[in-house]
MIZA-771290 format. One record per residue (C-alpha): chain; x, y, z. Coordinates in steps of 0.5 Angstrom, whole numbers, plus 2048, in hexadecimal, padded with zeros to 3 digits. Layout:
N
<'A'; <X; Y; Z>>
...
// end
This chain:
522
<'A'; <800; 800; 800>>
<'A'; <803; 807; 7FE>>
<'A'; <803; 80C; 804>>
<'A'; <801; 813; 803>>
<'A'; <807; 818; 804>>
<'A'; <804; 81D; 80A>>
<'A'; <801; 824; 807>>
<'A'; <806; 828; 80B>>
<'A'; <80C; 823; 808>>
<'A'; <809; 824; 800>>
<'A'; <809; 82C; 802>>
<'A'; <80F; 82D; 803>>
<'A'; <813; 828; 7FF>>
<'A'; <80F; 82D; 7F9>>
<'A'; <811; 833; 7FD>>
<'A'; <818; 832; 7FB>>
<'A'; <817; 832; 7F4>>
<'A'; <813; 839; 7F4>>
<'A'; <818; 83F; 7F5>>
<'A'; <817; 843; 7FA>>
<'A'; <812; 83F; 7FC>>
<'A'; <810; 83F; 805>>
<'A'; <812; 83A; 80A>>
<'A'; <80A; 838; 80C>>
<'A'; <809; 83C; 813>>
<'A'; <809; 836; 818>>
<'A'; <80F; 832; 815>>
<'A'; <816; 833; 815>>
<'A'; <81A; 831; 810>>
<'A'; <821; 82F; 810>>
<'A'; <825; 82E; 80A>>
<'A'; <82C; 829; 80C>>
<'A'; <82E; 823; 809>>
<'A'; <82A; 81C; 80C>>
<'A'; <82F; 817; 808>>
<'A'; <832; 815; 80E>>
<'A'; <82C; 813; 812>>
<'A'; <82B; 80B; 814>>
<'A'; <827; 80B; 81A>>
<'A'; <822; 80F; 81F>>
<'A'; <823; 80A; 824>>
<'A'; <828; 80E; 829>>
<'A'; <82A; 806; 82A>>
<'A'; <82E; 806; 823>>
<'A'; <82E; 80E; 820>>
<'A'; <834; 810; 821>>
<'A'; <834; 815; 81B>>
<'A'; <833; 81D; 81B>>
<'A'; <82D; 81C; 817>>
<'A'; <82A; 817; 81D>>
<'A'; <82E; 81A; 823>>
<'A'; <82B; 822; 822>>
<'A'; <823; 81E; 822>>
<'A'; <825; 81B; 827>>
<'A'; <823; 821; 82C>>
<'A'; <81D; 822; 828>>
<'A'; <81A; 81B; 828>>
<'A'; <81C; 819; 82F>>
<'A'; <81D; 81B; 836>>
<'A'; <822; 819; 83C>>
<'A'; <822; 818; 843>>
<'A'; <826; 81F; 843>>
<'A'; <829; 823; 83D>>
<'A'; <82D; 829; 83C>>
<'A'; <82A; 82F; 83D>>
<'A'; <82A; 833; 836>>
<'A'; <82D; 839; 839>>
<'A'; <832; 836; 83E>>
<'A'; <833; 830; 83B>>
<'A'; <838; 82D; 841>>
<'A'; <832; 82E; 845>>
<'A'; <82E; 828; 846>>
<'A'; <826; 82A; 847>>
<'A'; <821; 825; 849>>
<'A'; <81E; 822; 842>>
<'A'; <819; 81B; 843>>
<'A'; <81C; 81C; 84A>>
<'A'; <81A; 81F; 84E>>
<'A'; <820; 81E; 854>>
<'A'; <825; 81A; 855>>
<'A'; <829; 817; 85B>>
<'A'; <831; 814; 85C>>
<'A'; <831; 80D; 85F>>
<'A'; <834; 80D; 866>>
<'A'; <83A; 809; 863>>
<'A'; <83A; 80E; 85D>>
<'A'; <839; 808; 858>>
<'A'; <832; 80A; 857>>
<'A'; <82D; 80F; 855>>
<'A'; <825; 80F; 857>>
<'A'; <821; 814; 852>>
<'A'; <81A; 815; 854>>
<'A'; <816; 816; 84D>>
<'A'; <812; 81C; 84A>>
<'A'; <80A; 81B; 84D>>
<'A'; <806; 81A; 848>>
<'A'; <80B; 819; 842>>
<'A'; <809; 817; 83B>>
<'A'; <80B; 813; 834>>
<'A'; <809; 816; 82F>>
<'A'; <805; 810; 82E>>
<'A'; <801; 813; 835>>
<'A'; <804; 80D; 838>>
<'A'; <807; 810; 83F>>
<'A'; <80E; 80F; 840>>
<'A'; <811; 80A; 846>>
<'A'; <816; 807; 849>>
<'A'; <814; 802; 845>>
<'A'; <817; 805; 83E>>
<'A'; <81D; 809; 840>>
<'A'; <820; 801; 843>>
<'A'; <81D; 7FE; 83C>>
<'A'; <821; 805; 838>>
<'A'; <828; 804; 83C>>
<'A'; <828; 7FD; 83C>>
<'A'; <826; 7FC; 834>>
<'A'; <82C; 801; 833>>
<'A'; <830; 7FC; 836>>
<'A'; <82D; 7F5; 833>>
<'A'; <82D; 7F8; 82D>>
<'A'; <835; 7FA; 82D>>
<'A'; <835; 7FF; 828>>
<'A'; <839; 804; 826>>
<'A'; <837; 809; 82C>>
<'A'; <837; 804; 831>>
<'A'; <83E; 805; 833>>
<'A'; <83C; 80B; 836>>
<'A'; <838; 808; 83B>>
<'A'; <83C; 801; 83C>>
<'A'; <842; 806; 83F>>
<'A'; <83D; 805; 845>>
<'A'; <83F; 7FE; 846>>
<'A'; <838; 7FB; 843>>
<'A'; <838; 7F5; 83E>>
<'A'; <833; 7F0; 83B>>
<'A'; <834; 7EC; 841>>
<'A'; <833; 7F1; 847>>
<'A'; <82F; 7F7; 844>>
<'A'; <828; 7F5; 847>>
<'A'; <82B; 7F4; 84D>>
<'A'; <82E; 7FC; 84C>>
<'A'; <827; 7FF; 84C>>
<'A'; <821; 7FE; 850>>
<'A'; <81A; 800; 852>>
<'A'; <81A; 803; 858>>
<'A'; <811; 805; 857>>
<'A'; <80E; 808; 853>>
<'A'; <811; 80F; 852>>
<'A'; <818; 80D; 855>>
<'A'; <81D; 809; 850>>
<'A'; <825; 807; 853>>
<'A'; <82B; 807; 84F>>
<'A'; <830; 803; 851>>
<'A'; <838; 802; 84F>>
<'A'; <83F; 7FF; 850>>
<'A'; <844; 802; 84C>>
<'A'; <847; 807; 851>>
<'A'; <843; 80E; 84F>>
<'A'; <841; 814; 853>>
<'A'; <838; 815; 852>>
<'A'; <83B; 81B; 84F>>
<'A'; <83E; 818; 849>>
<'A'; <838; 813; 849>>
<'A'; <833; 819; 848>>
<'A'; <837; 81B; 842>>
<'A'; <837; 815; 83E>>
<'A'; <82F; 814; 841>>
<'A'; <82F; 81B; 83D>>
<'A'; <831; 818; 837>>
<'A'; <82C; 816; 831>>
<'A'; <82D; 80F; 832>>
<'A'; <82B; 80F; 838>>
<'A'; <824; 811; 835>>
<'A'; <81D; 80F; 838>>
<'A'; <819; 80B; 834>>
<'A'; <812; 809; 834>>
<'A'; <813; 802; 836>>
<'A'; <80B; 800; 834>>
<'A'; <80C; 803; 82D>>
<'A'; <813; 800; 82C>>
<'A'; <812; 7F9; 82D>>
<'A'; <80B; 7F9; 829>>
<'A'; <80E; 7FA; 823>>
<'A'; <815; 7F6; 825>>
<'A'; <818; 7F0; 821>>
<'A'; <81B; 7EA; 823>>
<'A'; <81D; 7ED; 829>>
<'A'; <820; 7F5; 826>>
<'A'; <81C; 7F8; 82C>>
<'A'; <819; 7FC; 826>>
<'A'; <821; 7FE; 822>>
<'A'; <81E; 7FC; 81B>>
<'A'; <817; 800; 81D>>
<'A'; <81B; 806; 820>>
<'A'; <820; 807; 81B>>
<'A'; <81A; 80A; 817>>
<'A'; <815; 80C; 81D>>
<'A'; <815; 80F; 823>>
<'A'; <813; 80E; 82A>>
<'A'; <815; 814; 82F>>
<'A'; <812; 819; 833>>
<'A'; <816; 81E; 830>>
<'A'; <812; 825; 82C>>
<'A'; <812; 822; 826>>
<'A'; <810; 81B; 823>>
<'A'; <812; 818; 81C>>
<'A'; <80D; 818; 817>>
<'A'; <810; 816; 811>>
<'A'; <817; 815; 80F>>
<'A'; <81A; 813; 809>>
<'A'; <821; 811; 808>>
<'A'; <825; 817; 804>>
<'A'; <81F; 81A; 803>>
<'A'; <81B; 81D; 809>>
<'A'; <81B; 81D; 810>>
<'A'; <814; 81F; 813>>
<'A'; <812; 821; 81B>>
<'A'; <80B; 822; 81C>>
<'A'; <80A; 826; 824>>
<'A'; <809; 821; 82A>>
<'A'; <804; 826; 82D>>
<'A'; <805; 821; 835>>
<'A'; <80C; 823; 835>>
<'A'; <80E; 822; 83C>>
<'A'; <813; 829; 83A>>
<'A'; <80C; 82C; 837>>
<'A'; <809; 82B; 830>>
<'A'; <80E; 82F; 82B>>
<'A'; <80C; 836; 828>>
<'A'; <80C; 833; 820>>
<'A'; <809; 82D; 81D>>
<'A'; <80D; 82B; 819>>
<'A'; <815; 82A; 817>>
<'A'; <817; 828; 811>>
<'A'; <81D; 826; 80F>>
<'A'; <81F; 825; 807>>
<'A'; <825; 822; 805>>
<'A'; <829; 827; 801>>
<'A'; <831; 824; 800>>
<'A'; <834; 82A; 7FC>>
<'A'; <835; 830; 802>>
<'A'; <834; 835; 7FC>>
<'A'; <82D; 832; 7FB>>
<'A'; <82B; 833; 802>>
<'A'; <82E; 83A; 802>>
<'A'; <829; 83C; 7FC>>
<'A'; <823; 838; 800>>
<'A'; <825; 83D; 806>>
<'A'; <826; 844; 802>>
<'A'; <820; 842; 7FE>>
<'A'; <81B; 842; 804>>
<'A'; <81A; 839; 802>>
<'A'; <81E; 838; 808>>
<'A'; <81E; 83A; 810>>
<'A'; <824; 837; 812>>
<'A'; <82B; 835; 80D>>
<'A'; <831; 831; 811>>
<'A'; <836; 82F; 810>>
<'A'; <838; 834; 80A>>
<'A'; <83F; 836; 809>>
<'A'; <844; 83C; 809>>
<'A'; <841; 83E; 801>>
<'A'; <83B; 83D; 804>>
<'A'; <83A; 841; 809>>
<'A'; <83F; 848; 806>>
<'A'; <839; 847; 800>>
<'A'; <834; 848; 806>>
<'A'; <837; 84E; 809>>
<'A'; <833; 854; 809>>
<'A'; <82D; 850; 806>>
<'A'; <826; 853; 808>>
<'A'; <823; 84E; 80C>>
<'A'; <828; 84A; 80F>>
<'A'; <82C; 849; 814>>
<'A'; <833; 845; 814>>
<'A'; <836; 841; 81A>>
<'A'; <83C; 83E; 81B>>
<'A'; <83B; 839; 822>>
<'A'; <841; 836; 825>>
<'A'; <841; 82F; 825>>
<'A'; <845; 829; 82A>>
<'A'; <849; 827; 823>>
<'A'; <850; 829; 824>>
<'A'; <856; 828; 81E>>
<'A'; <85C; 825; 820>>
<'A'; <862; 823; 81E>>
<'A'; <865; 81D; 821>>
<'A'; <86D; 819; 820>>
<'A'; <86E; 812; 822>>
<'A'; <873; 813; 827>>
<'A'; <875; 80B; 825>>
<'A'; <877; 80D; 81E>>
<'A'; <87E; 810; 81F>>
<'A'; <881; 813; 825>>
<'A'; <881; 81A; 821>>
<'A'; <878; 819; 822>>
<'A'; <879; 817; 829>>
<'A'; <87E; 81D; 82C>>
<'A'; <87A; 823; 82F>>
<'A'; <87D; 829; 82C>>
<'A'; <87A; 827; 825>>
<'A'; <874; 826; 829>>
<'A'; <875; 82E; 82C>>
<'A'; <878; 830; 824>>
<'A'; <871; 82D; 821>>
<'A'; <86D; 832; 826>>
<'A'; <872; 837; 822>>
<'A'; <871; 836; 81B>>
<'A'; <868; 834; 81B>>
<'A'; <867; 83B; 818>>
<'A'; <860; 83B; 81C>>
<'A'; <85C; 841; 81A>>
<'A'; <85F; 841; 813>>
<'A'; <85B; 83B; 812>>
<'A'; <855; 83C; 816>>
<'A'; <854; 843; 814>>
<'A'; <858; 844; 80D>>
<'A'; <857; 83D; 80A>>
<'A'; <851; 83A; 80D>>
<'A'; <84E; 842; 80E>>
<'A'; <849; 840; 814>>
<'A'; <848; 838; 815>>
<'A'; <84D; 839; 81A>>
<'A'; <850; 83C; 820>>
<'A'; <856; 83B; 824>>
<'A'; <856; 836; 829>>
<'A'; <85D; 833; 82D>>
<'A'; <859; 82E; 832>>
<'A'; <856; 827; 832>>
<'A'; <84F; 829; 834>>
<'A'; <84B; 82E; 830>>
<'A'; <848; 835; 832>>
<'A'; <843; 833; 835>>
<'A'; <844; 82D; 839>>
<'A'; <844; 82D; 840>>
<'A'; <84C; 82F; 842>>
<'A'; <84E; 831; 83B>>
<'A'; <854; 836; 83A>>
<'A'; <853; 83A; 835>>
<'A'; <859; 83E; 837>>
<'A'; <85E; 83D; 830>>
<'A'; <866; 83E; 832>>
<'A'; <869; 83C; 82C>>
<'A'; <869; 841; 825>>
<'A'; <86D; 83F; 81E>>
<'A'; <875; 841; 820>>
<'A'; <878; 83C; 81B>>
<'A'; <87E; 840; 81E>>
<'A'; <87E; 83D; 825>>
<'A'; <87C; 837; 821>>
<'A'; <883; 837; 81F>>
<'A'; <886; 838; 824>>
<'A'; <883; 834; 829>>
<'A'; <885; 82E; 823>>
<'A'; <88C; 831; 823>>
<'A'; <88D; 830; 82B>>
<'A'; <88A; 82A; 82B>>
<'A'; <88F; 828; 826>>
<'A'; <88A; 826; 820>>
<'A'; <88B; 827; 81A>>
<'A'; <888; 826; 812>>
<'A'; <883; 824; 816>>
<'A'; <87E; 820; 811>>
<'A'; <877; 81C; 812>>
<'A'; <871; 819; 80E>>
<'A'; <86A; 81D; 810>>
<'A'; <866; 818; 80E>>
<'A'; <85E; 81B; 80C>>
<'A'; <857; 81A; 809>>
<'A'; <857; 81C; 802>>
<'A'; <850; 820; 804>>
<'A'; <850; 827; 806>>
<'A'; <851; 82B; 80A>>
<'A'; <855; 825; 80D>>
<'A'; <85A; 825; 807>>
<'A'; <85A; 82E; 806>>
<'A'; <85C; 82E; 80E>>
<'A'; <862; 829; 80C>>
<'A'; <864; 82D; 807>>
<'A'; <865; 833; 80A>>
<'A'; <868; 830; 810>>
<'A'; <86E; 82E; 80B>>
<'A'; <86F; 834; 809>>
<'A'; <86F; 836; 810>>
<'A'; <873; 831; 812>>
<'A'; <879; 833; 80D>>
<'A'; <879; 839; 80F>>
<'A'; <87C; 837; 816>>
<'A'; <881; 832; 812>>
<'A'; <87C; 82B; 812>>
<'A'; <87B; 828; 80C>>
<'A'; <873; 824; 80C>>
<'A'; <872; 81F; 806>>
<'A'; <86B; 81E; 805>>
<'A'; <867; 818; 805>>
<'A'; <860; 819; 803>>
<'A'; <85B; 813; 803>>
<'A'; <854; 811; 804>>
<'A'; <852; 812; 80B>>
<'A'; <851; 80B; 80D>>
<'A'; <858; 809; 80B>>
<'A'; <85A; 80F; 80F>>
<'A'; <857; 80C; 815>>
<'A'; <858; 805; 814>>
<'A'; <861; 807; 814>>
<'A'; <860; 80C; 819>>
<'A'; <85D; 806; 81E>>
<'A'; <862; 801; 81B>>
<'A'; <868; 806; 81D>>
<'A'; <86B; 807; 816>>
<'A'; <86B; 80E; 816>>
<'A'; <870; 813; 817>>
<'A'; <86B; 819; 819>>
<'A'; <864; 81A; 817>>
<'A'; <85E; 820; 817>>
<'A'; <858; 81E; 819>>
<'A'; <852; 821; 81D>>
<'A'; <84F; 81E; 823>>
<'A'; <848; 81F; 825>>
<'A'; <844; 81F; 82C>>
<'A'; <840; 818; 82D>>
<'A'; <83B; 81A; 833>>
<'A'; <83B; 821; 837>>
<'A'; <841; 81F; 83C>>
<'A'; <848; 822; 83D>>
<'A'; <84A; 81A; 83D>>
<'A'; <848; 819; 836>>
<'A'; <84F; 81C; 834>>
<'A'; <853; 81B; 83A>>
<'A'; <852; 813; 839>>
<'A'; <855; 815; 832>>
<'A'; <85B; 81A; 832>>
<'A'; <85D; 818; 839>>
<'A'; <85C; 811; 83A>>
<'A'; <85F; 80B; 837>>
<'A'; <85E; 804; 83C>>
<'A'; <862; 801; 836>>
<'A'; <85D; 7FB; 836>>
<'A'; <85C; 7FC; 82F>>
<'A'; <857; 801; 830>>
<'A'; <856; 806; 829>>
<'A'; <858; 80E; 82D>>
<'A'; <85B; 813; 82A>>
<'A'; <861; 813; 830>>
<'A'; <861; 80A; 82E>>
<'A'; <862; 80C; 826>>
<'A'; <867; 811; 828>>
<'A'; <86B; 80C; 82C>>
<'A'; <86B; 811; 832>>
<'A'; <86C; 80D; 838>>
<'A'; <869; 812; 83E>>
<'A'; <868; 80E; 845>>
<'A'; <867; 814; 848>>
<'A'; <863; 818; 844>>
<'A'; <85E; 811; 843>>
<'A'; <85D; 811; 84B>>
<'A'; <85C; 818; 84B>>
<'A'; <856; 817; 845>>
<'A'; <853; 811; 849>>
<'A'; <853; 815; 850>>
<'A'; <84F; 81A; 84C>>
<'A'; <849; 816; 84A>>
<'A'; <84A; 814; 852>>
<'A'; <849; 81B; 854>>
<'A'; <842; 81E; 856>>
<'A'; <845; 824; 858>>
<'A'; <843; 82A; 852>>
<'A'; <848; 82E; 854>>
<'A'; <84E; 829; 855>>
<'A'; <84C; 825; 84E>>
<'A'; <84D; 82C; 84A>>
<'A'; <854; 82C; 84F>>
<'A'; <856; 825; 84C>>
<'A'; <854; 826; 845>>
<'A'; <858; 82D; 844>>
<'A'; <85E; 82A; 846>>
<'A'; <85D; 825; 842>>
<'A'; <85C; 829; 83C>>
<'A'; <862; 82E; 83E>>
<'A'; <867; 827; 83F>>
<'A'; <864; 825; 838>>
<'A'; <865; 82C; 835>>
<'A'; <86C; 82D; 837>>
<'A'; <86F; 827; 835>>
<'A'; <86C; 821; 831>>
<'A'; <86C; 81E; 82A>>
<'A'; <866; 822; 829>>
<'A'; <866; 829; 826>>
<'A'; <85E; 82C; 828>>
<'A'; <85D; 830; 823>>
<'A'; <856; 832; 821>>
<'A'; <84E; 831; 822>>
<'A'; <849; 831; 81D>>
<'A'; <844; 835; 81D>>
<'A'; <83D; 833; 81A>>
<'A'; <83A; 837; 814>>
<'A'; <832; 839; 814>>
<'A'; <82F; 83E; 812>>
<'A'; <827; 83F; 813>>
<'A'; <822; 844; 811>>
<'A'; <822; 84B; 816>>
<'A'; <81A; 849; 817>>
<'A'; <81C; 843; 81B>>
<'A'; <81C; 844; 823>>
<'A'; <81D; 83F; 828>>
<'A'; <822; 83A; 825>>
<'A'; <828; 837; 828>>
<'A'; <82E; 833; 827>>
<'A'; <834; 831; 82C>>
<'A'; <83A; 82F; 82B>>
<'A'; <838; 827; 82B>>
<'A'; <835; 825; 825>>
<'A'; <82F; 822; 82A>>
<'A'; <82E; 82A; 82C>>
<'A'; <829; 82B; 827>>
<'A'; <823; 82E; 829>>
<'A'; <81C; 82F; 825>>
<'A'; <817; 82F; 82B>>
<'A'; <817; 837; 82C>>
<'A'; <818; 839; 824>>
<'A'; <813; 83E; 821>>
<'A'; <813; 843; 81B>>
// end
């Protein structure tokens, strides 16, 4: 049987083909690319596309606050409680809570949402298996203390606080359990259905998606939060960023992501929108294998690099605003971020750094994805690097053998970007200044960067309840890493939108969960 494409969808689909045609009053419309999308389910979706509907489809326990996000606010709950033997954390449920489906939110659905994340072992999973839980004991880890009260439990050695920012997460997502397993298959918990639907108590709903064509949210008018002011969000899938520009400067579109620097200079002064640039937890880097030579491994052609990345020459000249400088591992914006940036382009005292340290015709391969901007940054780098009398050879390739090299050790250096996984400051902590040597894939193992220290250091901070000693631990951290490691830190990617100057109420953070629809009108 042929289903019916929904009035709203048809209307604006047709939208784009009409110039100057208006968005409908009660929709927003948002023009991105959508290709990358494999699954609504908050089990599996890992994906930008999925990631930023996750916020707007469910609800967690606690969530950021859209102002302040290192604040955690109450969300399906309503307060929480630390365990006397801080392994555990009892939540006390919003009264009169409701799915979507009109079914009321329990205990019930947040141990079925946390406990099918951890059966199902995909993708996100990690980021709540570093809790200790496993198939094997999760059921035991979540109980039902009555009905408006539900108990975490954990064995790994954390603080509740770390605990509560991995409950914040979208994996940690609550799902209505009744409307999930209605529509399971041979045991999914409902995977296959939910890739395509969904069953949150978030202020908006799927409707209709689409694969590479449409994704389309109607209003959840019992949303816990409070029923949304628009009806709809339709988001269409347009690859080309030029197209998404011309949709938004003709008025077919309310909203153009992820648009590039061309993009955004042709928008400037343009009547009727309004270009922004959101600082996102995604850092460019430059990494060496300390084990390739001793050349790669001493310190001062660590210090010289920190001399010879030309940092506001290729965030502001060469990639005219898509970045902006940024020396510390965790991003602007995270809780304890340094965004003080100590070290300028002086190939001069590179040299002389070098010089003292005896190192001469000093050489190593950078090895690149051939995509942009990875390759124009590496470029640029060459030549800065030349000035200060190191020779960079490139060795650009597809960035899955990029990858697959630089996790078998095979590399001199590489330029690469690294993004935040979950909205603690451990989510990259646990890769620039931790290295088990037990096979594990972080950035300080691939480095071959051996930091005993720095690793009990990165554990006690997870340990750590205390904010203000948490923040303390995590700069010091970052400091060590700065001034002397086998990274050079240099950049922080910024996300390119721009959206049409009627919009108000829109908010987007710096994870790319932090996508807010609940409070738009034009």
């Amino acid at each position: 049987m042929k289903i019916a494409v929904p009035s709203i969808l048809a209307v604006a689909l047709a939208a784009s083909f009409n110039a100057s045609a208006a968005t409908p009053p009660d929709t927003l419309v948002i023009a991105q690319s959508i290709d990358d999308a494999s699954s609504f389910d908050p089990a599996e979706g890992f994906e930008l596309t999925s990631v930023q509907a996750f916020t707007n489809l469910y609800q967690r326990l606690i969530q950021s606050n859209p102002e302040n996000p290192t604040e955690l606010t109450p969300t399906l709950a309503s307060v929480w409680q630390p365990g006397s033997d801080n392994r555990s954390l009892t939540f006390t449920l919003r009264k009169g809570a409701k799915f979507a489906s009109g079914n009321p939110v329990r205990p019930e659905d947040v141990i079925f949402s946390l406990g099918r994340v951890v059966k199902l072992n995909l993708d996100p999973s990690f980021i709540l298996t570093q809790l200790g839980w496993n198939k094997d004991n999760i059921d035991a880890q979540l109980k039902k203390v009555d009905d408006q009260h539900v108990q975490v439990n954990w064995t790994a050695d954390v603080s509740p606080t770390y605990v509560l920012s991995l409950l914040a997460a979208p994996v940690a997502s609550v799902i209505d359990e009744k409307t999930a397993l209605a529509n399971a298959q041979k045991g999914d918990f409902g995977n296959k259905w939910l890739a395509m639907h969904s069953a949150g108590s978030g202020p908006f709903q799927i409707r209709k998606y689409i694969p590479h064509e449409v994704l389309l949210l109607s209003a959840n008018a019992s949303s816990p939060g409070g029923a949304p002011k628009l009806k709809n969000v339709l988001i269409k899938n347009v690859p080309e960023p030029a197209a998404r520009r011309l949709l938004l400067e003709q008025g077919d579109a309310d909203i153009a992501r992820n648009l590039g620097a061309d993009q955004m200079a042709a928008l400037k002064n343009k009547p009727g929108v309004k270009p922004l640039a959101i600082p996102m937890a995604s850092l460019y880097y430059m990494q060496f294998n300390t084990e390739a030579s001793p050349v790669l491994k001493n310190p001062a052609l660590w210090e010289a690099s920190r001399y010879l990345f030309d940092y506001h020459g290729i965030a502001d000249q060469l990639l005219k605003g898509q970045f902006q400088v940024h020396q510390a591992f965790l991003p602007e914006g995270f809780l304890g971020a340094l965004n003080d940036n100590p070290y300028t382009y002086d190939p001069d005292k590179a040299k002389a750094i070098l010089s003292k340290a005896g190192l001469k015709n000093v050489s190593f391969k950078l090895i690149v994805s051939n995509q942009p901007p990875y390759l124009d940054i590496a470029q640029a780098l060459q030549a800065s690097f030349a000035r200060g009398g190191v020779k960079v050879e490139l060795i650009p390739g597809i960035s899955s053998e990029v990858a697959t090299t630089v996790k078998a050790h095979h590399y001199d250096a590489t330029l690469n970007a690294w993004g935040a996984d979950y909205f603690d400051p451990n989510t990259n902590a646990s890769a620039f200044a931790y290295n088990p040597e037990n096979g594990s894939t972080t950035l300080a193992w691939r480095s071959n960067w051996h930091i005993p220290e720095l690793n009990k250091q990165t554990l006690a901070a997870t340990a750590e309840s205390d904010k203000t000693k948490r923040i303390a631990l995590y700069q010091t951290m970052q400091r060590e890493v700065q001034k002397s490691s086998p990274y050079v830190i240099g950049l922080q990617a910024r996300n390119l939108i721009a959206v049409r100057d009627n919009l108000k109420g829109y908010v987007q953070g710096i994870n790319p969960d932090m996508v807010y629809y609940g409070q738009v009108s034009k």
